[in-house]
PyMOL Python script that loads the backbone (N, CA, C, O; Angstrom):
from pymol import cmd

cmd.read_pdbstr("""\
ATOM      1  N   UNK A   1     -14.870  13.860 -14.767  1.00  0.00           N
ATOM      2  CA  UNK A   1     -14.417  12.471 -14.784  1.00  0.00           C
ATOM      3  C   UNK A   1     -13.019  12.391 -14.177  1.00  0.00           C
ATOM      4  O   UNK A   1     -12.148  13.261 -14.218  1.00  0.00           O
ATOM      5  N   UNK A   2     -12.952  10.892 -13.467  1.00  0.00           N
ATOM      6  CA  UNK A   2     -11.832  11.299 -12.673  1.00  0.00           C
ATOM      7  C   UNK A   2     -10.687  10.261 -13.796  1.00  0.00           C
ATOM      8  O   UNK A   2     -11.006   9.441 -14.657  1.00  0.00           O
ATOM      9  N   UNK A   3      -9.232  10.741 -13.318  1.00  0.00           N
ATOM     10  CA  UNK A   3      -8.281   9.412 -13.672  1.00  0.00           C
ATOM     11  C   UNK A   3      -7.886   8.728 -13.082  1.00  0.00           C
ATOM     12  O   UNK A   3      -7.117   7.901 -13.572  1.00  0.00           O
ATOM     13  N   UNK A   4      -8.152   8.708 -11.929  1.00  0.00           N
ATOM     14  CA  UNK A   4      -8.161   7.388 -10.683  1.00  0.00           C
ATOM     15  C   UNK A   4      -8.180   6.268 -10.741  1.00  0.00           C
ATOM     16  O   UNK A   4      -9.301   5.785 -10.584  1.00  0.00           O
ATOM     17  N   UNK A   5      -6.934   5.197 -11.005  1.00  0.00           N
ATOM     18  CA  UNK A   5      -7.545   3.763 -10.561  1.00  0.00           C
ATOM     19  C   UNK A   5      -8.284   3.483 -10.159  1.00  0.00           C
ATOM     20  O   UNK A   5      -8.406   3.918  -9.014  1.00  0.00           O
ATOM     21  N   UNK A   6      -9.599   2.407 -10.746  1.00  0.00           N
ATOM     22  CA  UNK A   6     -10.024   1.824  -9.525  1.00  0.00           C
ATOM     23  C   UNK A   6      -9.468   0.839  -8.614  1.00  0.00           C
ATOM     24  O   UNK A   6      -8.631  -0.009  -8.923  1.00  0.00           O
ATOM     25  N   UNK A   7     -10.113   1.049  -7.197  1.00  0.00           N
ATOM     26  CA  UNK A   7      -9.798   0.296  -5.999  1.00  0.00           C
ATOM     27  C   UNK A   7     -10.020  -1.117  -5.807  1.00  0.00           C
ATOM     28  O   UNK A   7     -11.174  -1.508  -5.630  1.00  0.00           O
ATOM     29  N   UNK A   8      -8.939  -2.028  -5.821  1.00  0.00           N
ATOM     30  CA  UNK A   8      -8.881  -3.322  -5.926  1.00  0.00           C
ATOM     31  C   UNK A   8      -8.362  -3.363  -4.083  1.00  0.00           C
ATOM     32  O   UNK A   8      -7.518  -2.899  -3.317  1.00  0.00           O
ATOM     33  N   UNK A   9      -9.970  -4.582  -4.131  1.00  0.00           N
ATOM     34  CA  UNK A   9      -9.517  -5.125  -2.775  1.00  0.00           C
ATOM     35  C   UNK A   9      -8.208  -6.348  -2.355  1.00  0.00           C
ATOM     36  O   UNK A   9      -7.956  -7.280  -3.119  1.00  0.00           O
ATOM     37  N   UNK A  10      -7.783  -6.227  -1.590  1.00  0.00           N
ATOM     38  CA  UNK A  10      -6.000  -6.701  -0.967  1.00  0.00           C
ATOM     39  C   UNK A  10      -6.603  -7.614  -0.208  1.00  0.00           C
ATOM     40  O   UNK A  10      -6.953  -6.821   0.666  1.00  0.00           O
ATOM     41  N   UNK A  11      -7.125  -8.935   0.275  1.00  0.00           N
ATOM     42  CA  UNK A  11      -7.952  -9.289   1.246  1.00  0.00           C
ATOM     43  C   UNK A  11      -6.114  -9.776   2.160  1.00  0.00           C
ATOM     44  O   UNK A  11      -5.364 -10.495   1.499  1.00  0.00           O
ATOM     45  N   UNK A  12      -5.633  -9.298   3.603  1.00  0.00           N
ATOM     46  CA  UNK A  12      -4.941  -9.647   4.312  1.00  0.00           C
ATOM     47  C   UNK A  12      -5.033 -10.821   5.325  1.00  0.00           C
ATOM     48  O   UNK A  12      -4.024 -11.268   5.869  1.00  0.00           O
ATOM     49  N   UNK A  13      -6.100 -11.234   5.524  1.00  0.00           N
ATOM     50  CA  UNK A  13      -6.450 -12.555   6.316  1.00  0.00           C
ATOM     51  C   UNK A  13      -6.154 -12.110   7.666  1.00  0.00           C
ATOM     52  O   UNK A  13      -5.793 -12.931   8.509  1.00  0.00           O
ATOM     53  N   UNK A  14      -6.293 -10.732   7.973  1.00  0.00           N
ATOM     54  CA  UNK A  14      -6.259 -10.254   9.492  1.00  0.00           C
ATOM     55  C   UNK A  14      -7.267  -8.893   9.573  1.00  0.00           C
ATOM     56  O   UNK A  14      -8.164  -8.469   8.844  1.00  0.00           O
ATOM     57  N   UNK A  15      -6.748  -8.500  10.642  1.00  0.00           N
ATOM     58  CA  UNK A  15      -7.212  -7.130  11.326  1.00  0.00           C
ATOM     59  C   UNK A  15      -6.058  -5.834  10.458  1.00  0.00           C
ATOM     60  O   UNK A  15      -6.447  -4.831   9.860  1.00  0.00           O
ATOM     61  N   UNK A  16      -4.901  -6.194  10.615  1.00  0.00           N
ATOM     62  CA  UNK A  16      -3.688  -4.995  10.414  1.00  0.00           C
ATOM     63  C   UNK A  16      -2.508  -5.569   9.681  1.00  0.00           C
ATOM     64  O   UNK A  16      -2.255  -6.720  10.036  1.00  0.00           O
ATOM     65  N   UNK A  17      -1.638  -5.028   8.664  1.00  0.00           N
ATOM     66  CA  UNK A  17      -0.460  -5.412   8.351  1.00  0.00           C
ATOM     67  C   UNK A  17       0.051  -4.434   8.247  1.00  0.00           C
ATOM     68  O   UNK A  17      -0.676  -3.513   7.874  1.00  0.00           O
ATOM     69  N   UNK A  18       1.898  -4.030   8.575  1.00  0.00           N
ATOM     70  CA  UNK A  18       2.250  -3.534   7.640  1.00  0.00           C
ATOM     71  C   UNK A  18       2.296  -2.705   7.210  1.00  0.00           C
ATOM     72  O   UNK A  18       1.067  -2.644   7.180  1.00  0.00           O
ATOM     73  N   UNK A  19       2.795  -1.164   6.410  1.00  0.00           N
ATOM     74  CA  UNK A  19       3.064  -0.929   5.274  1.00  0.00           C
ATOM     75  C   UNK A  19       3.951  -1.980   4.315  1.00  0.00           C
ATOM     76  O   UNK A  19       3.609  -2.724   3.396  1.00  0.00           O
ATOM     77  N   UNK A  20       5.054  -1.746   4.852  1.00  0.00           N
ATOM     78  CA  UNK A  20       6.646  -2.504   3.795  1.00  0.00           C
ATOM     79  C   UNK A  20       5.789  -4.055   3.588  1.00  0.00           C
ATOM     80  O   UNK A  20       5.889  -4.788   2.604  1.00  0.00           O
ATOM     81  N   UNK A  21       5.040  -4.268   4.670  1.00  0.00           N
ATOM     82  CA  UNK A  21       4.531  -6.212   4.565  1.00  0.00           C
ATOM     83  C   UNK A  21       3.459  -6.176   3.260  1.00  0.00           C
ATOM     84  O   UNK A  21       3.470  -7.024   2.368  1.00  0.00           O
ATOM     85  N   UNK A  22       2.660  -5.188   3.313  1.00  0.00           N
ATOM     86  CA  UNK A  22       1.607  -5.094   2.315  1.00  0.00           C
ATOM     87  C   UNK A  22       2.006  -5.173   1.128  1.00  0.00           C
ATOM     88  O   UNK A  22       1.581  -6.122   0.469  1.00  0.00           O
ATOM     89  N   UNK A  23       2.937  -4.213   0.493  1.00  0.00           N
ATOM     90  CA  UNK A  23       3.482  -4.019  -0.401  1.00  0.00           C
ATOM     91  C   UNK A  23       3.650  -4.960  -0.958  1.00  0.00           C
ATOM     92  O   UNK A  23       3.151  -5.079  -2.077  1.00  0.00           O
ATOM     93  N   UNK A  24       4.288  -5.815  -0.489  1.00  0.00           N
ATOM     94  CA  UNK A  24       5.360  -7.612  -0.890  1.00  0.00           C
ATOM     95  C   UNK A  24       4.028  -8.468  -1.130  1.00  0.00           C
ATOM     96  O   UNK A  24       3.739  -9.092  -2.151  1.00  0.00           O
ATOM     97  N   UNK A  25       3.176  -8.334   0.224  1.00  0.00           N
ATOM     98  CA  UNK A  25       1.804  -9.323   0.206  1.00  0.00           C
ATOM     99  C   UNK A  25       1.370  -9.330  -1.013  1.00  0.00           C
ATOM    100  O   UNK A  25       1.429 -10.351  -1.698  1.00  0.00           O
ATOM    101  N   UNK A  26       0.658  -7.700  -1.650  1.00  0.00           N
ATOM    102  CA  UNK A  26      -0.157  -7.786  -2.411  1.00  0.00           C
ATOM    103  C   UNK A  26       0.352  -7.898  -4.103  1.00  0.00           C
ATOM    104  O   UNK A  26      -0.226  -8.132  -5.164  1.00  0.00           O
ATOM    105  N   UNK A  27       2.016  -7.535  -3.614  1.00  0.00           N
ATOM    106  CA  UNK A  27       2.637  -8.479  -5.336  1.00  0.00           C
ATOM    107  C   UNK A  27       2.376  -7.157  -5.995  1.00  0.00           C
ATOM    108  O   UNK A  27       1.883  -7.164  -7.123  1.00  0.00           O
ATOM    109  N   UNK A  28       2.793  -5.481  -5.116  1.00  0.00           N
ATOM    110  CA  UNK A  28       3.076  -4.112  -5.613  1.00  0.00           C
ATOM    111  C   UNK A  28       4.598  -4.654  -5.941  1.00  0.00           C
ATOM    112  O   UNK A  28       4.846  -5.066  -7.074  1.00  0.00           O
ATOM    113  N   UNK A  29       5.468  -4.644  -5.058  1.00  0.00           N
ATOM    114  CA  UNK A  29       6.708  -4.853  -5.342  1.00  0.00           C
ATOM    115  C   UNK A  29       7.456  -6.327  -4.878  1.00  0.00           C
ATOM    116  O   UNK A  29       6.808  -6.886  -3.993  1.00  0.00           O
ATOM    117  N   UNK A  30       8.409  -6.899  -5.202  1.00  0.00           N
ATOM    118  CA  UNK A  30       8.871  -7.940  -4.890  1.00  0.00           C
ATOM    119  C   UNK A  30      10.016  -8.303  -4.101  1.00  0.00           C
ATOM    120  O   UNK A  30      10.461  -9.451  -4.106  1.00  0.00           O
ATOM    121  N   UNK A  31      10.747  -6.920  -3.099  1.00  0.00           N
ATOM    122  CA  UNK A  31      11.444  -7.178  -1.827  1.00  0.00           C
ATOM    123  C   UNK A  31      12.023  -6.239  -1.335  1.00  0.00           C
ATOM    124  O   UNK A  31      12.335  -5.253  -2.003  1.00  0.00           O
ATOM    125  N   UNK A  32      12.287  -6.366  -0.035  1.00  0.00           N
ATOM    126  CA  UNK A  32      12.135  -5.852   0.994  1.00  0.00           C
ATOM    127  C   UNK A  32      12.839  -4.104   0.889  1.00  0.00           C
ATOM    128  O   UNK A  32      12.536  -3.035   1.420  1.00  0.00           O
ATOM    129  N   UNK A  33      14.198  -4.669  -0.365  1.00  0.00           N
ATOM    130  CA  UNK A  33      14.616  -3.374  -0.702  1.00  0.00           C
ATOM    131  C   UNK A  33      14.269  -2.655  -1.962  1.00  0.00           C
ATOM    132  O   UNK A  33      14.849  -1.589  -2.171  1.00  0.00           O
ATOM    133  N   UNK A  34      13.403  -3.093  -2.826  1.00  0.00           N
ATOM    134  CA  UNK A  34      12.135  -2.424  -3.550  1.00  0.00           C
ATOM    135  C   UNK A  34      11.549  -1.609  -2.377  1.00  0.00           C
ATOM    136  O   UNK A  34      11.672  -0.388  -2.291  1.00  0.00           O
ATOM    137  N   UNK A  35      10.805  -2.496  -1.348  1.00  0.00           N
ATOM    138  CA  UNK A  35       9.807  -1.444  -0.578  1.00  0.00           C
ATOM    139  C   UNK A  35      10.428  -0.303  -0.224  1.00  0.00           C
ATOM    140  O   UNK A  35       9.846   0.754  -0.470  1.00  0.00           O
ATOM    141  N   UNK A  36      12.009  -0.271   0.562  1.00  0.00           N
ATOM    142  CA  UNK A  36      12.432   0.469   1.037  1.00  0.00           C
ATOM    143  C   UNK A  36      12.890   1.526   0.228  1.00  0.00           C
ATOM    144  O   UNK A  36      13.058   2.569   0.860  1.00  0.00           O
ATOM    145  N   UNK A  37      13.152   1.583  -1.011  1.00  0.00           N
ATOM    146  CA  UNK A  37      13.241   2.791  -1.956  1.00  0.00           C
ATOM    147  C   UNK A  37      12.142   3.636  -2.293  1.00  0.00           C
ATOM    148  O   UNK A  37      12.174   4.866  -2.282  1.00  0.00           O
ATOM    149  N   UNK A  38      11.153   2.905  -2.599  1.00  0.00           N
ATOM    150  CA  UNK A  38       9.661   3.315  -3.271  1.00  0.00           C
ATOM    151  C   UNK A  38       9.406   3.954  -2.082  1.00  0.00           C
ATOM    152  O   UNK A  38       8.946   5.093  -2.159  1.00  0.00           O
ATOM    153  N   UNK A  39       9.693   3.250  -0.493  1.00  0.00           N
ATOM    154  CA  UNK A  39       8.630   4.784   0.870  1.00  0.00           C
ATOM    155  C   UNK A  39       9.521   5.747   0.968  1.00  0.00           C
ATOM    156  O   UNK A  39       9.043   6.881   0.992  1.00  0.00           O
ATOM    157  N   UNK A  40      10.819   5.640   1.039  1.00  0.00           N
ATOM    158  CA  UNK A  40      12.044   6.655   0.714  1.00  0.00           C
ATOM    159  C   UNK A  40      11.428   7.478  -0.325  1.00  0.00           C
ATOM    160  O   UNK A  40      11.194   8.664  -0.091  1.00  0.00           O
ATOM    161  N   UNK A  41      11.158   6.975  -1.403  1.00  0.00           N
ATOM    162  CA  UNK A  41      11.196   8.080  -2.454  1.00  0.00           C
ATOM    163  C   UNK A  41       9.856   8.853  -2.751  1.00  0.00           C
ATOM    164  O   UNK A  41       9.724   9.752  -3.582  1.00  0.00           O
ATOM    165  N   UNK A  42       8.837   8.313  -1.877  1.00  0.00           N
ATOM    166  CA  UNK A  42       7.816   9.208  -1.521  1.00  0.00           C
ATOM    167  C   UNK A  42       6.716   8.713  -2.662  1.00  0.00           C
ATOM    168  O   UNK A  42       5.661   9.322  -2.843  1.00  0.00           O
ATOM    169  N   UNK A  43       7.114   7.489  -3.431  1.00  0.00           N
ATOM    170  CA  UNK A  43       5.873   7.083  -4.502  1.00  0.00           C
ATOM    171  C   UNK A  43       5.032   6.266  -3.618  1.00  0.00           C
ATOM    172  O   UNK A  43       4.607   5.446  -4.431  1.00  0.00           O
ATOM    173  N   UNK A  44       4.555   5.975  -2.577  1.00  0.00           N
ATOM    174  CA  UNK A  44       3.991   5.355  -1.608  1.00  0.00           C
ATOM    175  C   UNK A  44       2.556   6.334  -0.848  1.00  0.00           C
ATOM    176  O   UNK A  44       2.768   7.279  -0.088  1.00  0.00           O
ATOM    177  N   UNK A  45       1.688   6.049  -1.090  1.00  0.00           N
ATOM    178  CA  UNK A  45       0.746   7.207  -0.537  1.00  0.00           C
ATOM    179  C   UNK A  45      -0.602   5.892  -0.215  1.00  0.00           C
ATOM    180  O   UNK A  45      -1.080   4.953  -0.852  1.00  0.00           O
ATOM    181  N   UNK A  46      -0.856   6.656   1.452  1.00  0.00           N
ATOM    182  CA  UNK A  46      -2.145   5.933   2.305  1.00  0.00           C
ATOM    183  C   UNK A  46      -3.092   6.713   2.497  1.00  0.00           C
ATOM    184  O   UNK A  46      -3.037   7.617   3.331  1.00  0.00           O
ATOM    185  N   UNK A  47      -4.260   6.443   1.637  1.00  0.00           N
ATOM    186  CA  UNK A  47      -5.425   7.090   1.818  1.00  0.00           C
ATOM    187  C   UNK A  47      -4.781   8.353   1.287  1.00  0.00           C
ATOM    188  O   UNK A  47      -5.189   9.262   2.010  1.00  0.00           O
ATOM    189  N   UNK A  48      -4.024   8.802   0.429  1.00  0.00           N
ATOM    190  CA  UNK A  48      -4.019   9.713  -0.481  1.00  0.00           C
ATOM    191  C   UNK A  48      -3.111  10.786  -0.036  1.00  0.00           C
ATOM    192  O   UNK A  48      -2.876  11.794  -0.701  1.00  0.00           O
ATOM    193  N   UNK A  49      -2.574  10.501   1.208  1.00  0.00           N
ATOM    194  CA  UNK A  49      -1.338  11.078   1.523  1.00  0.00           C
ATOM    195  C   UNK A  49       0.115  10.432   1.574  1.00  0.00           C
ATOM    196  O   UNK A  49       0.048   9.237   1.863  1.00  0.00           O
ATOM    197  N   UNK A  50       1.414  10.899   1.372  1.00  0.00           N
ATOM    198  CA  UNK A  50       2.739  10.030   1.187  1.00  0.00           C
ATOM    199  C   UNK A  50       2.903   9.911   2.142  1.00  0.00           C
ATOM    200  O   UNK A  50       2.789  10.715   3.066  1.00  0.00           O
ATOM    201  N   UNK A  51       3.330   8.463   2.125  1.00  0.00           N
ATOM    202  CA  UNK A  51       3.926   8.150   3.742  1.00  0.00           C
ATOM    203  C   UNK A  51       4.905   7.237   3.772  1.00  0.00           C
ATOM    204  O   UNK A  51       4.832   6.133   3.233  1.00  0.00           O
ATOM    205  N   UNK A  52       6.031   7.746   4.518  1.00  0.00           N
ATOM    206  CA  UNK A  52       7.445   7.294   4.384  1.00  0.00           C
ATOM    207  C   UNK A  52       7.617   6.337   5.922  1.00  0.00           C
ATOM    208  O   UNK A  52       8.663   6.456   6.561  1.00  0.00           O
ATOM    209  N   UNK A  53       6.793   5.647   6.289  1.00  0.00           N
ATOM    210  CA  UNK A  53       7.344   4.743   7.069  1.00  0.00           C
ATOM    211  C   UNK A  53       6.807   3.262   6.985  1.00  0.00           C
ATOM    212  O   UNK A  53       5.690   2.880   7.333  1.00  0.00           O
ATOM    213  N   UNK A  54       7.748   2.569   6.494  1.00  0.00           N
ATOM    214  CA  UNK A  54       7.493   1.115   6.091  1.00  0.00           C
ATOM    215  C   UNK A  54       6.864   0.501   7.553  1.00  0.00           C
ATOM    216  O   UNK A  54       6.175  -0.511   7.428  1.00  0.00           O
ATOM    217  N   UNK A  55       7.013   0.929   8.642  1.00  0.00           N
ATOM    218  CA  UNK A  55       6.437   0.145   9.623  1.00  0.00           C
ATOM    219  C   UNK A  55       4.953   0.748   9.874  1.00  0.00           C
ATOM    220  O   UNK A  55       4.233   0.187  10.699  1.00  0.00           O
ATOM    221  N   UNK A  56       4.483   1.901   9.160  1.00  0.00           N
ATOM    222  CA  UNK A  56       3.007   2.053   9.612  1.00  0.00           C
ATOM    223  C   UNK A  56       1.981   0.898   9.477  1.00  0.00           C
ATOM    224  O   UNK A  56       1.732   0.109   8.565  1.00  0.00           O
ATOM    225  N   UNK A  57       1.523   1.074  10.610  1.00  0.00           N
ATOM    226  CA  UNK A  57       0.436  -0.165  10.716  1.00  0.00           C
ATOM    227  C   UNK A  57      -0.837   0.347  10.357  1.00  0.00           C
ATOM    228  O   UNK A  57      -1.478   1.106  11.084  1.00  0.00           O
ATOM    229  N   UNK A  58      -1.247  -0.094   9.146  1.00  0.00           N
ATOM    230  CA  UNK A  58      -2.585  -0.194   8.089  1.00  0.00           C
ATOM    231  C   UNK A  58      -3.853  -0.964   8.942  1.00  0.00           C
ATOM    232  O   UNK A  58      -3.841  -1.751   9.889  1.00  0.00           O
ATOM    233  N   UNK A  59      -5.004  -0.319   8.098  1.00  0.00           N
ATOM    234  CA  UNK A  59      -6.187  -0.894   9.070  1.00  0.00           C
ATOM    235  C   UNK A  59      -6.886  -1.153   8.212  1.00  0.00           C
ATOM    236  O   UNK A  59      -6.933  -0.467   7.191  1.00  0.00           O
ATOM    237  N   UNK A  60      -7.808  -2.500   8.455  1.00  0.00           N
ATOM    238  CA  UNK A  60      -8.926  -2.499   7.564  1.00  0.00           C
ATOM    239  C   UNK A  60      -9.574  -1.075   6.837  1.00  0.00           C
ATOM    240  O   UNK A  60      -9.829  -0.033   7.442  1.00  0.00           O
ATOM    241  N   UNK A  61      -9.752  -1.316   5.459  1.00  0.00           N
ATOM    242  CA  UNK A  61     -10.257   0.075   4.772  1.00  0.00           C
ATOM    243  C   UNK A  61      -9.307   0.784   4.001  1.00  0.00           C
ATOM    244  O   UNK A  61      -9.443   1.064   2.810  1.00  0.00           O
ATOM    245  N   UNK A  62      -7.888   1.197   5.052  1.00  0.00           N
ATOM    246  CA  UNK A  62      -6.993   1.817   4.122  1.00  0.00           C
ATOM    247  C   UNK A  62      -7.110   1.537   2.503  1.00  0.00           C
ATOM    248  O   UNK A  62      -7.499   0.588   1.822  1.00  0.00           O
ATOM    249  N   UNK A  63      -6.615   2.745   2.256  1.00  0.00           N
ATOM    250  CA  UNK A  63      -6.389   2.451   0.901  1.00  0.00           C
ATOM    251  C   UNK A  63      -4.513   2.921   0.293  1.00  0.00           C
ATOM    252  O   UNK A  63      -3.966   3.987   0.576  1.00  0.00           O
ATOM    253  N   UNK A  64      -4.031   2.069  -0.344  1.00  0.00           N
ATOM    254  CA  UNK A  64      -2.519   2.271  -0.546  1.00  0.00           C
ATOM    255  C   UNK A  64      -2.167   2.717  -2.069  1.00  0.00           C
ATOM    256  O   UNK A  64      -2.578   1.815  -2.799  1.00  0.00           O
ATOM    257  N   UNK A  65      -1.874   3.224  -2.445  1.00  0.00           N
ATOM    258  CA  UNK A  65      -1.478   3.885  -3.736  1.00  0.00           C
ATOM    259  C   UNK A  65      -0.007   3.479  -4.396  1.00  0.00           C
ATOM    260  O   UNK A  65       0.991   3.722  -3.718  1.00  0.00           O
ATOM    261  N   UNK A  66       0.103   3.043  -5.326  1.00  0.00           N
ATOM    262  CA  UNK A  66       1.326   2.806  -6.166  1.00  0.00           C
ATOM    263  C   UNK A  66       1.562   2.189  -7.219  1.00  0.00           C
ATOM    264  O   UNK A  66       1.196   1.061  -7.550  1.00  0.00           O
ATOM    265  N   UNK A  67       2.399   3.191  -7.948  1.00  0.00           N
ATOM    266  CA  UNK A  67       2.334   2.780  -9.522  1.00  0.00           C
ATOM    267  C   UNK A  67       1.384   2.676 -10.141  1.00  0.00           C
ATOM    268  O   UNK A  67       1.321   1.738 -10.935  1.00  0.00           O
ATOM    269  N   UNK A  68       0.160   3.698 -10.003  1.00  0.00           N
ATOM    270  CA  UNK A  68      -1.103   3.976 -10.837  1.00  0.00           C
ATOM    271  C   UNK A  68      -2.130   2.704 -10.546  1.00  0.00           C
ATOM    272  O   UNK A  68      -3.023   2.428 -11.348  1.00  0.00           O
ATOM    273  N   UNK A  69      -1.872   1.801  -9.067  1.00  0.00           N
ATOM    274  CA  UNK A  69      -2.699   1.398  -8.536  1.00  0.00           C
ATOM    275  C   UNK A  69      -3.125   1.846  -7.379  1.00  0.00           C
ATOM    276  O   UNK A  69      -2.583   2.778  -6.784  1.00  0.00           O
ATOM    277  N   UNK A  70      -4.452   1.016  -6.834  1.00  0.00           N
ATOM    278  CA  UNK A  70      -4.809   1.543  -5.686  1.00  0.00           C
ATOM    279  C   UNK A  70      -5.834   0.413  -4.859  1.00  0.00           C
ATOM    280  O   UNK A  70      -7.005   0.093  -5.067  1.00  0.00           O
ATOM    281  N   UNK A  71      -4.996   0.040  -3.995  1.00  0.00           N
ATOM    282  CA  UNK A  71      -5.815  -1.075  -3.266  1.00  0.00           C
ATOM    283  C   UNK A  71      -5.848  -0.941  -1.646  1.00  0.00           C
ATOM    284  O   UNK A  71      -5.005  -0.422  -0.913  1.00  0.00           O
ATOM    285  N   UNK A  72      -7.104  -1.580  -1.306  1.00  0.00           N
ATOM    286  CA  UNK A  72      -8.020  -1.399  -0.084  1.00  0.00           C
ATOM    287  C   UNK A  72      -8.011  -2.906   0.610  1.00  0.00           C
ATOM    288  O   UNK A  72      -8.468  -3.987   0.238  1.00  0.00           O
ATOM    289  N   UNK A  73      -7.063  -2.358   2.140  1.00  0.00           N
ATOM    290  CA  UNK A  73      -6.733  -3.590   2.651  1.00  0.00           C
ATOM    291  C   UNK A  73      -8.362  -3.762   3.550  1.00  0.00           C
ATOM    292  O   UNK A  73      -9.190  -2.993   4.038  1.00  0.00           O
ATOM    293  N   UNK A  74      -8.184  -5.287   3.396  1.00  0.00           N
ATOM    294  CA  UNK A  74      -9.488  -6.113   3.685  1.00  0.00           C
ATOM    295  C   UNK A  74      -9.434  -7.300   4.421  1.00  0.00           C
ATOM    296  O   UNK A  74      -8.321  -7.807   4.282  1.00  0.00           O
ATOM    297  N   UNK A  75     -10.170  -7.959   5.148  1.00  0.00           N
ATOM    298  CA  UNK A  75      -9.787  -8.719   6.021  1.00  0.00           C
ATOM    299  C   UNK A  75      -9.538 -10.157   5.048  1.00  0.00           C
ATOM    300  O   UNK A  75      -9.136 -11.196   5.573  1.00  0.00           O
TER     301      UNK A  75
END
""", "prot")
cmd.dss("prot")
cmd.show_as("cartoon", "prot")
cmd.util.cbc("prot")
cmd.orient("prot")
């Protein structure tokens, strides 16, 4: 049995957003210098690896990790 959040869909109303934009979108954190500490500090993980750049551009499917959530950006 796993301890995994389940995966809550993020619906973005596009094709791509974002990392740092997602974050704010989906109401993980609430600004711009929240985001920028949390990818700094490596609690930020895409599709299950950490990733420290607020400008990576996410694709339908991804999945984003933080704070013992885990959500799957969607159109």
């Amino acid at each position: 049995m796993t301890n995994e959040a389940p995966i809550e869909d993020a619906p973005i109303g596009g094709d791509g957003i974002r990392l740092g934009q997602f974050l704010k979108f989906a109401g993980l954190l609430d600004s711009g210098g929240d985001v920028k500490d949390a990818i700094t500090a490596g609690d930020v993980a895409v599709n299950g690896e950490v990733d420290r750049r607020r400008g990576r551009q996410l694709v339908l499917g991804d999945i984003v990790s933080f704070d013992g959530r885990r959500l799957r950006v969607c159109p």
